[in-house]
C-alpha positions in Angstrom: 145.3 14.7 -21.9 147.9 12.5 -19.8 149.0 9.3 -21.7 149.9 5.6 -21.0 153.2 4.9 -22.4 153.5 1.4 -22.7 157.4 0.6 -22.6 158.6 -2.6 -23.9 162.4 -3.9 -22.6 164.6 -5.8 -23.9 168.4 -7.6 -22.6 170.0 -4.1 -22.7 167.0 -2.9 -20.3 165.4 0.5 -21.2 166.5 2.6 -24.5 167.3 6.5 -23.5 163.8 7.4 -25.5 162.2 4.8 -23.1 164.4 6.5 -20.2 163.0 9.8 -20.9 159.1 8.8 -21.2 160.0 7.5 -17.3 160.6 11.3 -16.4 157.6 12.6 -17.3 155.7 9.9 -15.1 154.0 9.8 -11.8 153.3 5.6 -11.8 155.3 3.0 -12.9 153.6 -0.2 -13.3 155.2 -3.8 -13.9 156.3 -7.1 -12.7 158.9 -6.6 -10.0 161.5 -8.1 -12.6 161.0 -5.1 -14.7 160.6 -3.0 -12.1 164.1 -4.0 -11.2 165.6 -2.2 -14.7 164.7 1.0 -13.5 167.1 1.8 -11.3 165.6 5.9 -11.0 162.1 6.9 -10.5 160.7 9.4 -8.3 156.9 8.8 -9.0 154.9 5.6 -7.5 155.5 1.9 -8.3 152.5 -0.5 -8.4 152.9 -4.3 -9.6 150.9 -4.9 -12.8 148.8 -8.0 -10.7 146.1 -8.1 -10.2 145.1 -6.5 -12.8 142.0 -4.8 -12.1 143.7 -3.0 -9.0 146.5 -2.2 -11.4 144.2 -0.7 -14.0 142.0 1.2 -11.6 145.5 2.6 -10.0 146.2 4.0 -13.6 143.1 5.3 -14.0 142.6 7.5 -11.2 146.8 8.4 -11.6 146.0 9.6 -15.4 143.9 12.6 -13.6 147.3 14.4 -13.1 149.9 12.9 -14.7 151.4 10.4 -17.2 151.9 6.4 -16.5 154.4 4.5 -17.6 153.6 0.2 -17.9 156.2 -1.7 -18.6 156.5 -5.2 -20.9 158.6 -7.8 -21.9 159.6 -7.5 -25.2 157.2 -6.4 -27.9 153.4 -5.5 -25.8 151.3 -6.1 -29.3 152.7 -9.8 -29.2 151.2 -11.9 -26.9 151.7 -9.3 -24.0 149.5 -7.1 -22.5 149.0 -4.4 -24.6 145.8 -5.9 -26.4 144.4 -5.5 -23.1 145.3 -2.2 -22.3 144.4 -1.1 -25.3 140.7 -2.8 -24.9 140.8 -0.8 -21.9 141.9 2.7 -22.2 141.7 3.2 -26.1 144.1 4.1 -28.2 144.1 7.6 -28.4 145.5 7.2 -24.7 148.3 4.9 -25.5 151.7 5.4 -26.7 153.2 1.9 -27.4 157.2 1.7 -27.6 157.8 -1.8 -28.2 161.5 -4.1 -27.9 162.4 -7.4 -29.8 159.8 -9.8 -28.7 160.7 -13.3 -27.0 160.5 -14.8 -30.1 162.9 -12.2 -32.1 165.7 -12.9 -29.2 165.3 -16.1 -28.6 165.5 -17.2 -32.3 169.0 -15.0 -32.1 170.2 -17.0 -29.0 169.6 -20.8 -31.5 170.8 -19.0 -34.3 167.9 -19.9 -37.1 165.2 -18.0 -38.4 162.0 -16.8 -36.9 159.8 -15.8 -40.0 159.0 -19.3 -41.5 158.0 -20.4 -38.3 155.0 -20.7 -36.3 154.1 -19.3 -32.9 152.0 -20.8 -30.4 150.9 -19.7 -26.8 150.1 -22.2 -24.9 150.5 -19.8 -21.5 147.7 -20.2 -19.6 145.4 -21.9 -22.6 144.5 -25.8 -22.6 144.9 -27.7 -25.4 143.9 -31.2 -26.2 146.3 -32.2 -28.2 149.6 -30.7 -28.2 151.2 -33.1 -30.5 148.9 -32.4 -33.1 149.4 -28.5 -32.5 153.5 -28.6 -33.0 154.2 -31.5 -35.1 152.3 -29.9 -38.4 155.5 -27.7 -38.6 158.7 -27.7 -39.7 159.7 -25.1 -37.2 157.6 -23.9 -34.0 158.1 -21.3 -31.3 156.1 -21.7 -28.0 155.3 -20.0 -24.8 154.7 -22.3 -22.4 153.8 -22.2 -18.8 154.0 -24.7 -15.6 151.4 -27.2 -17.4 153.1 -27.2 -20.3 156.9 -27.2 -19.7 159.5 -28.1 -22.0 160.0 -31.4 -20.4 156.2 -31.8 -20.5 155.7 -31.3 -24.1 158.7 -33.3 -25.0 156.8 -36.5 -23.1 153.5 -35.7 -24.7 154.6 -36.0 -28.3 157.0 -39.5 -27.5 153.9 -41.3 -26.2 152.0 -39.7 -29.1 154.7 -41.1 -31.8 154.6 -44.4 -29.8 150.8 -44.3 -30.4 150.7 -44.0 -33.6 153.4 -46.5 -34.1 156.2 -44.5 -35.5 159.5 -46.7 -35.3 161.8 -43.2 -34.8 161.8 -42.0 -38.8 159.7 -38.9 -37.4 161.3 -38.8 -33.8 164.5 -38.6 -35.3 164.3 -35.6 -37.3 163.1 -33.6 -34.4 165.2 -31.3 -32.6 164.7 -29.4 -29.8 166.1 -26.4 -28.7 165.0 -23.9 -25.5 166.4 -20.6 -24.1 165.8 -20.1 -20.3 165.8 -16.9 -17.9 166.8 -15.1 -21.4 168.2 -12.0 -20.8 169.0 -12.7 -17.1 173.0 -13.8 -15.8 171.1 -17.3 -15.2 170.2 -17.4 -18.7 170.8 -20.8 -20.4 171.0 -22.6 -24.0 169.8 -26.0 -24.6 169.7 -28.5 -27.5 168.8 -31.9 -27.8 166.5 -34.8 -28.8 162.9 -35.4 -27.6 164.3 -38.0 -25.0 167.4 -35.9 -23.9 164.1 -33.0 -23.1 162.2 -34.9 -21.7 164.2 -36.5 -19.1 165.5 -32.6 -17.8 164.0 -30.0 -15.6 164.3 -26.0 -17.1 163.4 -22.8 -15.4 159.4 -21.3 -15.4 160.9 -18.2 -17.5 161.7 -20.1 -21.3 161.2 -20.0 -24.2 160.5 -23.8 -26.5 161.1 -24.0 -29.9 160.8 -27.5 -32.2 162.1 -28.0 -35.8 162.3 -30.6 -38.0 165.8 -31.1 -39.4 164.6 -33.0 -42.0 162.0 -31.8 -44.5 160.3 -34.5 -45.7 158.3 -34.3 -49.9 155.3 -35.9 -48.3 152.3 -35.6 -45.7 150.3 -32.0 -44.9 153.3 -30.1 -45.0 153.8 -30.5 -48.4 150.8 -31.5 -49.9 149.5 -30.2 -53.3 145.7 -30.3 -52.5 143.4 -30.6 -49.5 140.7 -32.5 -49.9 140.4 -35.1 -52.8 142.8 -38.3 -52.0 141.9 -41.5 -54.0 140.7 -44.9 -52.5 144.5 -46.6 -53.9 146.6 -43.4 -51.4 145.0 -44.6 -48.7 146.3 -47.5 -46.6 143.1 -49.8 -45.8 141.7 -53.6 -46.1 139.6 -55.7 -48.1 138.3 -52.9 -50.3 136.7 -51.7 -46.5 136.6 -47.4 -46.9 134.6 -45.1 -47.7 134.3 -44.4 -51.7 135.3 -40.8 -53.0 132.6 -39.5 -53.7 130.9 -40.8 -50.5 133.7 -39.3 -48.4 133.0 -36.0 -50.1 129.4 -35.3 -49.2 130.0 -36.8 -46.1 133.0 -34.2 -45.3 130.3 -31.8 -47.0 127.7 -32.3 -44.8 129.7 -32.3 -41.4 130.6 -28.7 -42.1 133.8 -29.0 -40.1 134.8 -25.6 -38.3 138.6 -24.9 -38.1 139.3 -25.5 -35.1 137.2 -28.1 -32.2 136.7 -31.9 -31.5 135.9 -34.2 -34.5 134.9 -37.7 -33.3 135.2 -40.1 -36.2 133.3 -43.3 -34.4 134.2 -46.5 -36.2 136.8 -45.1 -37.9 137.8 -48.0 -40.1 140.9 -46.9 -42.4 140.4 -43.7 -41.3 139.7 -42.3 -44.9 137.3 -39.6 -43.1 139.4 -38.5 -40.3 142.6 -38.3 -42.9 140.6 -36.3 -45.2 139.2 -34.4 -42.2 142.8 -33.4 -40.6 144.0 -32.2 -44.0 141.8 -29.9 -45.0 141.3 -28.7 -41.7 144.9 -28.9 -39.4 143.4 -26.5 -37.0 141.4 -29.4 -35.9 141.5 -32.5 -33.4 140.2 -35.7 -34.7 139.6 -38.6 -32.6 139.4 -42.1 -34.6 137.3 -44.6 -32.7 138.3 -48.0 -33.9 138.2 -51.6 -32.2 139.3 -53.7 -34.8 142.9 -54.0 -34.6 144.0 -55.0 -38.4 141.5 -51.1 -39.2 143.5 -49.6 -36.5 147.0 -49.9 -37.7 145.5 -48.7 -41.3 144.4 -45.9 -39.3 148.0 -44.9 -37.8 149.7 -46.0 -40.8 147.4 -43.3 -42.6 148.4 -40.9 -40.0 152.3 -41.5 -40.4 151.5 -41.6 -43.9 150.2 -38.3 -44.3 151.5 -36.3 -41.6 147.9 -35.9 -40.0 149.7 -35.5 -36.2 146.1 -33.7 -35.4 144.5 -37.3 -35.7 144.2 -39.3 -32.2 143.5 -43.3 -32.8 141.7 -44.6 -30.3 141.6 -48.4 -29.5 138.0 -49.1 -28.3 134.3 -49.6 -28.7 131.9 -46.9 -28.7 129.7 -46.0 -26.7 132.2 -46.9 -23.8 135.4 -45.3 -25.5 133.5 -41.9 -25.6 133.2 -40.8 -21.9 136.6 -40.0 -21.2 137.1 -38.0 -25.0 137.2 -33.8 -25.1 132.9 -32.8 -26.3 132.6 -32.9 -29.9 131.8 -29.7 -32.4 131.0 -32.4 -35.0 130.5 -36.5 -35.0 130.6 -39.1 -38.0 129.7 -42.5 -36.9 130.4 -44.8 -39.9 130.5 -48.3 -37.8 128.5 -48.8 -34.3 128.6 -52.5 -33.6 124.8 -52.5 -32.9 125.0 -49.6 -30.6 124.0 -46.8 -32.5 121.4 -45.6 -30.7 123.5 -45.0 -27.8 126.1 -43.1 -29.2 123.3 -41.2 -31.3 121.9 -40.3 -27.9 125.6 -39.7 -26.1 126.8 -37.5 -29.1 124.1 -35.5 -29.4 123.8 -34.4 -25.6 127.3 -33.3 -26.2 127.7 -31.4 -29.4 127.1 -27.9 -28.9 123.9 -25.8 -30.7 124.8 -25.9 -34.5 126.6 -28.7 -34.0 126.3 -31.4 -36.5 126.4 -35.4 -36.7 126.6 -37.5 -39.6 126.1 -41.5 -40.0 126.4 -43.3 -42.7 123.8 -45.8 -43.7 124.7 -48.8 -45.8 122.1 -51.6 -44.4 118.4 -50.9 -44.0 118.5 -50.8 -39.8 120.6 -48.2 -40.2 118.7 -45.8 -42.4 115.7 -46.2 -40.1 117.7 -46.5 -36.7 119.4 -43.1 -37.0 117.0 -40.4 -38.0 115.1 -41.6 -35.3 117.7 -41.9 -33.0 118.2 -38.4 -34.2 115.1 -36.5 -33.6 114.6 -38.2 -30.5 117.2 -36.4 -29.6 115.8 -33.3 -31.1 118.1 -32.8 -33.7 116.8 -31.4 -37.3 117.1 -34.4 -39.8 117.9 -34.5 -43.4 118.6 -38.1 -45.3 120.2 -38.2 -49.0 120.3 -41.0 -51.0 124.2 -41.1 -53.0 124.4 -44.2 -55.6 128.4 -44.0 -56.8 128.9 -45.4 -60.7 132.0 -45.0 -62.3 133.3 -45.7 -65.7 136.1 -44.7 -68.2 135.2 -42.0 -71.0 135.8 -43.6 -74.4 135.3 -47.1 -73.1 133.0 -48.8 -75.3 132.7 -51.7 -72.9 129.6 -51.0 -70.9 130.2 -54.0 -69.1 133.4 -52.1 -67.2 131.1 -49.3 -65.4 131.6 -50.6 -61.6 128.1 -49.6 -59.8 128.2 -49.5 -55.6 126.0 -50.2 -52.8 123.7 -47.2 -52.5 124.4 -45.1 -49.5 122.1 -42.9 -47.7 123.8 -40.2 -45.8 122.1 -39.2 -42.6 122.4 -35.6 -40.9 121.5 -33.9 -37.4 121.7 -30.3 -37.2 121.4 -29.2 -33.1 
């Protein structure tokens, strides 16, 4: 049986083992930049796009010979070997892989690669970049032409601006990119978020963001997930969400690990904090209109390093239009429009989806399920009275009993 060997390359080119695999060959496939380290080969060269012709070339050539496909770097890391593998199977593969991207460019900055984290963003939208880098001390990324260095760099400025950070975050981030690596136009550079932002670097890079500083606080080094007190978090007039409130709500919104969490009426933002940390794979958009609640929200954010939390300065239903669709919605505050964003929600959460409001006042408790099944979500209501006291207290006076809340949830 005639074999794929898929060959990856590296700055010194092919190794002789790689070399020798080309001899026994009757296609070559590849980008023309790879093509161009094989300076010898008597068989047929095909370019590896599109794909499909590519793959139906190999096929038919694997009748009477060997084929050789060639990749940058390592194929098994973000390269095409998953696919050819999908393809032709394994038994029909022979993978001879090089340092990946990542292994040379971390050698051209001179740090480590193995406490960082590694993120593709070629060809894959995101909608919050930010979010995605900034919950790391250290992060390699692909990136493509949507997503250049210079693009990146600007996304997470106007992010810090928005959440009000006065350059204690912005100034412990360094960045550092490697272009046309391996090539004789291959370049170094290092600099600050502004100094990125402002320059232009070639299609072929490679982006990597560390913080110089590691701070003791925030997600990235944070002793427990889910479980902060009333007193951590920044907020006004005694205006959150209690404990043990927070926790069925977070309970009952079954949030997945990655996805769009609205958080309408956001107030001090206890639920998207609480949300983001337990779940950084997540983007949490914080509706809010009242200013004084809003800079509780971003002060929370700075606070806590929850960089996957969006505030947004607004009323709902109108603030909702222009957000990414929801996998899960809490509406703690409507202004009198919760009908509306009942309706608007639900038409966009996808099946299992789930939404959540929380009921203090009567309206509410009747408003939403209703709202809710019109919609023809599955409804389920329960009824959470909060007391709390101090063991051993003998004062029975001191137990501090709250406002009933009934917590309201549609299943799609």
């Amino acid at each position: 049986m005639y074999k794929i060997f898929l060959i990856g390359t590296s700055d010194n080119g092919l190794v002789l083992q790689s070399q020798t695999l080309l001899g026994q060959c009757t296609l070559l496939v590849g980008t023309e930049r790879l093509q161009n380290l094989v300076e010898q080969f008597n068989g047929r060269r095909i370019p590896v796009a599109p794909l499909a012709t590519a793959f139906s070339a190999t096929r038919e050539a694997l009748q009477t010979g060997n084929v050789a496909i060639l990749a940058s770097g390592d194929p098994l890391f973000y390269g095409i070997g998953k696919r050819i593998l999908e393809e032709f199977g394994c038994d029909r593969v022979e993978i001879h892989p090089a340092l990946s991207a990542v292994q040379r460019a971390a050698a051209r900055f001179k740090i480590s690669w193995d406490d960082g984290r590694i993120i593709s963003l070629h060809g894959r939208s995101h909608h919050h970049i930010p979010g995605l880098l900034l919950l790391h001390h250290k992060a390699f990324v692909f990136t493509d032409k949507n997503n250049s260095p210079d693009i990146i760099a600007r996304k997470i400025l106007n992010y810090l601006e928005l959440i009000g950070d006065k350059g204690q975050i912005g100034k412990n981030l360094r960045v550092h990119v490697v272009e046309d690596i391996d090539l004789e136009s291959e370049k170094i550079f290092r600099g600050s978020l502004a100094e990125t932002g402002k320059r232009r670097f070639s299609a072929l890079n490679i982006f990597c963001l560390t913080r110089e500083k590691k701070t003791q606080s925030g997600l990235l080094h944070r002793e427990f997930g889910l479980g902060l007190t009333e007193d951590e978090i920044c907020h006004s007039r005694g205006l959150i969400t209690k404990s043990e409130v927070r926790a069925v709500t977070l309970h009952q919104l079954r949030l997945p690990r990655t996805g769009v969490f609205w958080d309408v009426g956001g107030g001090s933002g206890s639920i998207s904090i609480e949300a983001a940390r337990t779940n950084p794979g997540l983007t949490v958009y914080t509706i809010e209109h009242k200013m004084e609640e809003l800079e509780n929200i971003k002060e929370n954010i700075r606070r806590f390093h929850c960089f996957n939390v969006v505030p947004v300065f607004g009323r709902a239903p109108e603030m909702l239009q222009d957000l990414p669709a929801p996998d899960r919605v809490f509406i703690g505050g409507s202004s009198g429009a919760l009908r509306q964003i009942i309706h608007i929600a639900a038409a966009q959460l996808p099946e299992k989806g789930r939404l959540v409001v929380n009921g203090v006042i009567e309206k509410t408790t009747r408003t939403a399920p209703a709202a809710m099944a019109e919609c023809g979500l599955s409804v389920s209501r329960s009824l959470i009275r909060v007391s709390r006291s101090t063991f051993g207290d003998e004062n029975d006076n001191n137990t501090q009993h709250f406002n009933p809340i009934t917590v309201i949830t549609g299943k799609k």
